[in-house]
N, C-alpha and C positions, 0 to 999 in steps of 0.2 A: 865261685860264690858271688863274686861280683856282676858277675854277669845276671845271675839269677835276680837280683837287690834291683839292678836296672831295669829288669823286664817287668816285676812288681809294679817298681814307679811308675813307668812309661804304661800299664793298665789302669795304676790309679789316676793320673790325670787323665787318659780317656774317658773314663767315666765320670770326673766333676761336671755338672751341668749345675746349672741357677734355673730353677723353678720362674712361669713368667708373673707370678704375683710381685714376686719379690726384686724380679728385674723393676718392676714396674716403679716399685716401691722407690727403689733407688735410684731409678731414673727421674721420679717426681722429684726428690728431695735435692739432687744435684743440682736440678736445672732451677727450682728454688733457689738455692745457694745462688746460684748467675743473676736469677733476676733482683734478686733482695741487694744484692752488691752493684747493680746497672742504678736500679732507684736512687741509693744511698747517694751513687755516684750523682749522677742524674741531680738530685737535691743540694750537693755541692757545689757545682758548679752553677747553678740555674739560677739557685736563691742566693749564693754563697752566705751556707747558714756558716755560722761562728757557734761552735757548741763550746761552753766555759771547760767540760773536763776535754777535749780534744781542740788545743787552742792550733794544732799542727793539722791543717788540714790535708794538706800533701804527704804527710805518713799515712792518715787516716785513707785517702782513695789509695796509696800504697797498699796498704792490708786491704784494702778490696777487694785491688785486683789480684792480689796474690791467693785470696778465696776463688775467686772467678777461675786463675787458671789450675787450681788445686778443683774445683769443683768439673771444670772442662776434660781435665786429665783424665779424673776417676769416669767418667763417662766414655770418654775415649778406650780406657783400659779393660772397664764393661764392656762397651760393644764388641772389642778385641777379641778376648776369650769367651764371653759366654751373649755375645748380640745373635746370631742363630741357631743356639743348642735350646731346644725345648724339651722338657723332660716331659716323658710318659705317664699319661693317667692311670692312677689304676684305679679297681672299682673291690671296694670289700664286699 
């Protein structure tokens, strides 16, 4: 019985692919995430703005980068599994 449960799974994930709109999608929005947190950074240090509700600038680029490599990951983890599975068109 177990063996049967494994051979299941081990079909079901051969078959998960990502569609490439949707790769795309989220590959936009990641590398978004990087660049919005590069600028942020980028403005602190350059200008060193003082913003009144974040008087902690150094926690502030903290959460940035920790966006940066939470954003870096997921794109790493995308291309992992699903960067050259292109799923089949079909035509109704």
């Amino acid at each position: 019985m177990e063996i049967i449960q494994k051979e299941r799974w081990q079909n079901c994930l051969e078959k998960m692919e990502m569609n490439d709109k949707l790769r795309t999608v989220l590959k936009k929005r990641y590398e978004a995430e990087i660049e919005d947190a590069k600028y942020k950074i980028h403005c602190f240090s350059e200008q060193e703005l003082l913003i009144p509700e974040h008087p902690d600038i150094t926690a502030e680029v903290d959460k940035l980068l920790d966006k940066m490599s939470q954003a870096e990951e997921k794109l790493a983890v995308m291309e992992l599994h699903y960067g050259k599975t292109v799923t089949p068109k079909q035509v109704l």
